[in-house]
C-alpha positions, 0 to 999 in steps of 0.5 A, a space after each residue: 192881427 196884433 191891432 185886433 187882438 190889443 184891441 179886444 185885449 183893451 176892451 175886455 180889460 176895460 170891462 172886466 176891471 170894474 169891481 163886481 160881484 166876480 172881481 170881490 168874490 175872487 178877491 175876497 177868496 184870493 186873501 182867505 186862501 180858500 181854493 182860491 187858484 180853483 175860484 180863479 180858474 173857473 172864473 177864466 173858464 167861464 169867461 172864456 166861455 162867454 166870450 167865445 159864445 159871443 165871438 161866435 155870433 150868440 151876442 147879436 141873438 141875445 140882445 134882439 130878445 127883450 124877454 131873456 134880457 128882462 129875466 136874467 136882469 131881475 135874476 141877477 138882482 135878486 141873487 146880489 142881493 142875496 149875496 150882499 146880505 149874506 156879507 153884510 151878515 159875516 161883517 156882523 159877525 166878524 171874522 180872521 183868515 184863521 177862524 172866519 166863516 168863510 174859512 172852512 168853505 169846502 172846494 165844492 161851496 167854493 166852486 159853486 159861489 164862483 159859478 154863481 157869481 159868474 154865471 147868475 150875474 146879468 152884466 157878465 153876458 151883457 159884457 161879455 156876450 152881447 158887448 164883446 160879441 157885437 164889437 168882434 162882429 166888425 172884423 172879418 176873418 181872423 181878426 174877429 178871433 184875434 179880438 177874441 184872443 185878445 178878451 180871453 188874454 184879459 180875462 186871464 191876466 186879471 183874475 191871475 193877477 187877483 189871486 196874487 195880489 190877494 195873497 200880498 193883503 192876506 197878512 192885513 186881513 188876520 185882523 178882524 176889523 179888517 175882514 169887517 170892512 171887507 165884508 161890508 164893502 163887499 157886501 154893500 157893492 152887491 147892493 149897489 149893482 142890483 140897486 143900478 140893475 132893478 133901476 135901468 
């Protein structure tokens, strides 16, 4: 039961490192210090999720149909675009920890942005559903859940490990040329994974 559980441990933590739309939201919450443990949560929650429903044998269904795979690629695209614009605007404009723009973002915008972040993104259900789903399908019995088991210990461990790492940058980021360059660094990933989504 162990080997299957770092296996799916590795796999997940292997997908999930790679900076994304999610990662850079999270973090980006994690060092204004805006409901950042909320942001993290439901992140873990919708992760959790994903990979349960692919565990369970949805990742099989999903990839077989070309017609949601096409409308939740372009979806996602024109989303992270949206977003990216949205960062590139705040790094016009500039912003601290003390008077940035994303400052006074309520719980509820906060929760919003993560959801969309996690759930309008394509890459999160093709990793996560279809990806981690199709890998766990060759266990049988309890190893398939132990795999899954050890997907969600990832997801976990990472999105708690942002929050805090966050929370050590938050002294460099009460400079504003700092939040400038996270802004468009953020801004132009979210480019950069919907240019990668419209292209394949």
């Amino acid at each position: 039961m162990l080997l299957p559980f770092f296996q799916g441990f590795g796999v997940s933590g292997g997908l999930i490192v790679a900076i994304g739309a999610q990662n850079a939201y999270v973090l980006s919450q994690s060092m204004r210090r805006n409901h950042h443990l909320a942001v993290a949560g439901i992140c873990i929650l919708c992760e959790i999720l994903l990979i349960g429903t692919g565990v369970a044998g949805v990742g099989t269904a999903v990839s077989a149909n070309p017609v949601l795979l096409h409308m939740a690629t372009w979806g996602g695209a024109a989303f992270l675009l949206w977003y990216g614009f949205g960062s590139l605007r705040s790094a016009f404009r500039g912003g601290s920890l003390a008077t940035g723009a994303h400052q006074d973002k309520t719980l509820k915008a906060a929760i919003a942005g993560a959801l969309a972040v996690t759930l309008l993104n394509p890459h999160a259900y093709l990793d996560t559903v279809v990806l981690l789903g199709g890998i766990s399908g060759g266990y049988e019995g309890p190893g398939r859940y132990a795999f899954g088991a050890g997907a969600f210990t990832a997801s976990l461990v990472w999105f708690l490990s942002l929050t805090l790492f966050g929370r050590v940058l938050a002294p460099i980021f009460k400079r504003p040329q700092a939040w400038r360059i996270l802004d468009t660094f953020v801004g132009f990933t979210m480019w950069a994974i919907a240019a990668t989504l419209i292209m394949d």
